[in-house]
C-alpha positions as CSV (number, residue, x, y, z in Angstrom):
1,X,-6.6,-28.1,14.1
2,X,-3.2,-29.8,12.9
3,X,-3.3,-32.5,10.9
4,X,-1.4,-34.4,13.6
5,X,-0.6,-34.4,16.9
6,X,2.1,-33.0,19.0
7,X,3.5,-35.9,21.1
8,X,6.2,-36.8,24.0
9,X,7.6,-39.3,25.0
10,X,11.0,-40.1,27.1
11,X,14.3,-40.0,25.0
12,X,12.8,-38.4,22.2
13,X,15.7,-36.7,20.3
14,X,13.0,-33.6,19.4
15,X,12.3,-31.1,22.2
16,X,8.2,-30.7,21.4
17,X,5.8,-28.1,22.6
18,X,3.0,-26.1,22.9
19,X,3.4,-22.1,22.7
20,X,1.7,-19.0,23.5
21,X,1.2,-16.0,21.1
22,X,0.0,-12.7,22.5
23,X,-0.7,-12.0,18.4
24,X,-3.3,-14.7,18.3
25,X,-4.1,-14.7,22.2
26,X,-3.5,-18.6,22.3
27,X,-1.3,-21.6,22.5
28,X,0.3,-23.0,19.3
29,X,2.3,-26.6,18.8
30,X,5.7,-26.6,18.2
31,X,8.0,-29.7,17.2
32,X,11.1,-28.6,18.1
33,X,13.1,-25.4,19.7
34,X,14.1,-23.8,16.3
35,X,10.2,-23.8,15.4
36,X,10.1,-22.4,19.0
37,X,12.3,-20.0,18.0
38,X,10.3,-19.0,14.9
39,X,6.7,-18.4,16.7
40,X,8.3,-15.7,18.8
41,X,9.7,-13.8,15.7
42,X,6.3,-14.6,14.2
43,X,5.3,-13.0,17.2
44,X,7.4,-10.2,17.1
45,X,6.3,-9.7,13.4
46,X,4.3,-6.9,12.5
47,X,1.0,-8.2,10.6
48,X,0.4,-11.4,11.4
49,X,-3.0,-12.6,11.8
50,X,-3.3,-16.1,12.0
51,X,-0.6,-19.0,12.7
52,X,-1.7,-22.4,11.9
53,X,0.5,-25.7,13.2
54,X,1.2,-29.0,10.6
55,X,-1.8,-26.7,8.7
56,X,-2.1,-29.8,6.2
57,X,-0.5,-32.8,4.6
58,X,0.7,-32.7,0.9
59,X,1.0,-35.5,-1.2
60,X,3.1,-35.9,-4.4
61,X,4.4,-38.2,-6.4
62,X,8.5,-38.5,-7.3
63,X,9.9,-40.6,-10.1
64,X,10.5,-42.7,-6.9
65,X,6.9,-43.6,-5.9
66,X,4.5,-41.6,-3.6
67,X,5.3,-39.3,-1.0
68,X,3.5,-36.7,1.7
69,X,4.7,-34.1,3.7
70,X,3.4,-31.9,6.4
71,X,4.5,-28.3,6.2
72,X,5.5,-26.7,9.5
73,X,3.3,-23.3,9.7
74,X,1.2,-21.3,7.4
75,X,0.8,-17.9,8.1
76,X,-1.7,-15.5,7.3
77,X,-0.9,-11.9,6.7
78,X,-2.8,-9.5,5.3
79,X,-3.9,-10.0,2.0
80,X,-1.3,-13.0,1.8
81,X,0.0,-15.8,3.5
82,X,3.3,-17.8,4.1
83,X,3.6,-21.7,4.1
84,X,6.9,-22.3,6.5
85,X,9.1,-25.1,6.9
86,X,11.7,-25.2,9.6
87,X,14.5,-27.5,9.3
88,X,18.3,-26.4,10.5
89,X,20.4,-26.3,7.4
90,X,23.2,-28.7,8.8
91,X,20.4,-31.4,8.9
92,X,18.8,-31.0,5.8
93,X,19.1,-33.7,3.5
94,X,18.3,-34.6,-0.2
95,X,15.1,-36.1,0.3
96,X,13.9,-33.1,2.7
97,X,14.8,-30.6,-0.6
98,X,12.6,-33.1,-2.7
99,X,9.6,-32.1,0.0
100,X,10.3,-28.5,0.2
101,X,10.0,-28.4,-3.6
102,X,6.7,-29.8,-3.6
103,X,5.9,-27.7,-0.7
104,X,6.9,-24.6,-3.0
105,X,5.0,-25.8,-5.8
106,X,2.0,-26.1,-3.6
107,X,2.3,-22.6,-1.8
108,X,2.7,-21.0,-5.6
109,X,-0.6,-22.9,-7.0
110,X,-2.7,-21.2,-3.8
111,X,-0.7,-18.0,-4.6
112,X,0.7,-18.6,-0.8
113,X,4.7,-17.5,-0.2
114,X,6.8,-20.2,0.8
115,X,9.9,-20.4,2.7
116,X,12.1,-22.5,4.5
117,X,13.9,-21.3,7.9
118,X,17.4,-22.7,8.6
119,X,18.4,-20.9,11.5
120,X,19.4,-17.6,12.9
121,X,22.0,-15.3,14.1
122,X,23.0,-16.1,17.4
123,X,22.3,-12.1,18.7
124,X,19.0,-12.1,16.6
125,X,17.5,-15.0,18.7
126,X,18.4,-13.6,21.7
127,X,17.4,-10.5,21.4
128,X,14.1,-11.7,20.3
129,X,14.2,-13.8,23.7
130,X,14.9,-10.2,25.5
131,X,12.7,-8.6,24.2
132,X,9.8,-11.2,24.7
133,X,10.4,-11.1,28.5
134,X,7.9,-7.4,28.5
135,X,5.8,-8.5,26.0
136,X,2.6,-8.6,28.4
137,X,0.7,-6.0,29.4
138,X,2.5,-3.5,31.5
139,X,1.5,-0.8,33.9
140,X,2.8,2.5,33.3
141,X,2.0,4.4,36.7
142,X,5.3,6.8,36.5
143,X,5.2,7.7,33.0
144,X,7.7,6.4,31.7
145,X,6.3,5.5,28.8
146,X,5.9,9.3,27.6
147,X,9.9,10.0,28.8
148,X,11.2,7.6,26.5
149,X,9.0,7.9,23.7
150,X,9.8,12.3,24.0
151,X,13.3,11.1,24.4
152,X,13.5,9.3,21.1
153,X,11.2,12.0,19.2
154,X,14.1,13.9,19.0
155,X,17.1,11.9,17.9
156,X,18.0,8.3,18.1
157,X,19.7,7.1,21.4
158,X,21.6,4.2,22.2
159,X,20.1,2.4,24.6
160,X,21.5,2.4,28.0
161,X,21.7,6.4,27.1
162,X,18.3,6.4,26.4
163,X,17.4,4.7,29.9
164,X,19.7,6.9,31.8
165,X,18.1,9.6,30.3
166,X,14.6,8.7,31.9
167,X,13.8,9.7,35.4
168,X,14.5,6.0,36.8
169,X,16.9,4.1,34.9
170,X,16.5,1.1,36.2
171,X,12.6,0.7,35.7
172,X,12.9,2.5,32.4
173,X,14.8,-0.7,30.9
174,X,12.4,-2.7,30.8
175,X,9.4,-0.3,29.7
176,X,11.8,0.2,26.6
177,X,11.6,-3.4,26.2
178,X,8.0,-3.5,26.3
179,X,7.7,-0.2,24.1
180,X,10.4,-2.0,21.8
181,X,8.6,-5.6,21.3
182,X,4.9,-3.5,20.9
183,X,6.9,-1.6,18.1
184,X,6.2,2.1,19.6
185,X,10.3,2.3,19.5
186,X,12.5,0.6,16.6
187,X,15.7,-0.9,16.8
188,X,17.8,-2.4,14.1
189,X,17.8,-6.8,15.5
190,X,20.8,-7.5,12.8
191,X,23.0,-6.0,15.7
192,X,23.1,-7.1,19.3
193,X,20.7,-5.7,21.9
194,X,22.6,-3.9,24.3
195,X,23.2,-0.6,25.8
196,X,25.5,0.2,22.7
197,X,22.0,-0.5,20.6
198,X,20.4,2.8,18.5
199,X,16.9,3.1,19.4
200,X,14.7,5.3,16.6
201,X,11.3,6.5,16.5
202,X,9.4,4.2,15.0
203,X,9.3,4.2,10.8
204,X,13.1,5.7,11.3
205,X,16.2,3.7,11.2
């Protein structure tokens, strides 16, 4: 459970929530849209086994008296884990670098990874937020699952190619999403998702 709650109330300034996570099969807290933002990559991430909200509170002491903090996420891979703060850079101030350093500190004494996530490349988000859309189960009664996955086997393909390769297009787009999020096909995120975008075979890029 998180060590506090998630709470709304009118003309808060922080956009809370609660989302879901087909990797953990439930609902997970969120305190604003950039941690939003980060449990769909989490979800997106290959590995992950556990996601924990506000997973504790820390408390330090600075040369200026006591202090706590509540780190954002811990996530458990395998055979590690990640303590994750979220905090855009433009509003980070000094006290918040004070708390990340004791956040640090903590994560190495566990012999936890820390880091702290300060935003993202406009095309990275949203093609995270594309590719989300077919992240549920889909039915694959025409086989198109096989066409695009024989199509790839042989080189990469740029995506609208790829899809007007298949034998309908229009259906086949967003089965390559859903092969794309479920990691059966690869594509490189760091540039936009598109029809210009090379899909590979997955463990080639």
């Amino acid at each position: 459970m998180p060590v506090r709650g998630f709470t709304w109330r009118a003309r808060q300034r922080h956009r809370p929530g609660l989302a879901y996570m087909v990797t953990t099969g439930r609902m997970h807290g969120f305190e604003s849209l950039a941690e939003r933002r980060l449990l769909l990559a989490l979800d997106f991430l290959d590995g992950v086994e556990e996601v924990l909200s506000q997973p504790f509170r820390l408390k330090f002491t600075t040369v200026d008296g006591a202090e706590d903090h509540t780190p954002d996420f811990l996530v458990l891979l395998s055979g590690t884990a990640v303590l994750i703060d979220v905090r855009p850079g433009h509003l980070i101030k000094d006290k918040d670098l004070v708390k990340f350093a004791a956040a640090e500190r903590a994560a190495a004494a566990a012999g936890w990874h820390y880091l702290v996530v300060t935003g993202w490349r406009r095309h990275v988000a949203a093609g995270l937020d594309a590719l989300s859309a077919r992240r549920r189960p889909m039915a694959d009664r025409l086989g198109l699952h096989g066409e695009l996955l024989d199509l790839v086997a042989g080189r990469p393909r740029r995506f609208g190619e790829l899809a007007e390769a298949t034998s309908l297009p229009a259906v086949a787009r967003a089965h390559a999403l859903h092969l794309l999020w479920h990691r059966r096909l690869a594509v490189d995120l760091a540039r936009p998702l598109g029809d210009a975008a090379w899909v590979y075979p997955v463990g080639r890029s």
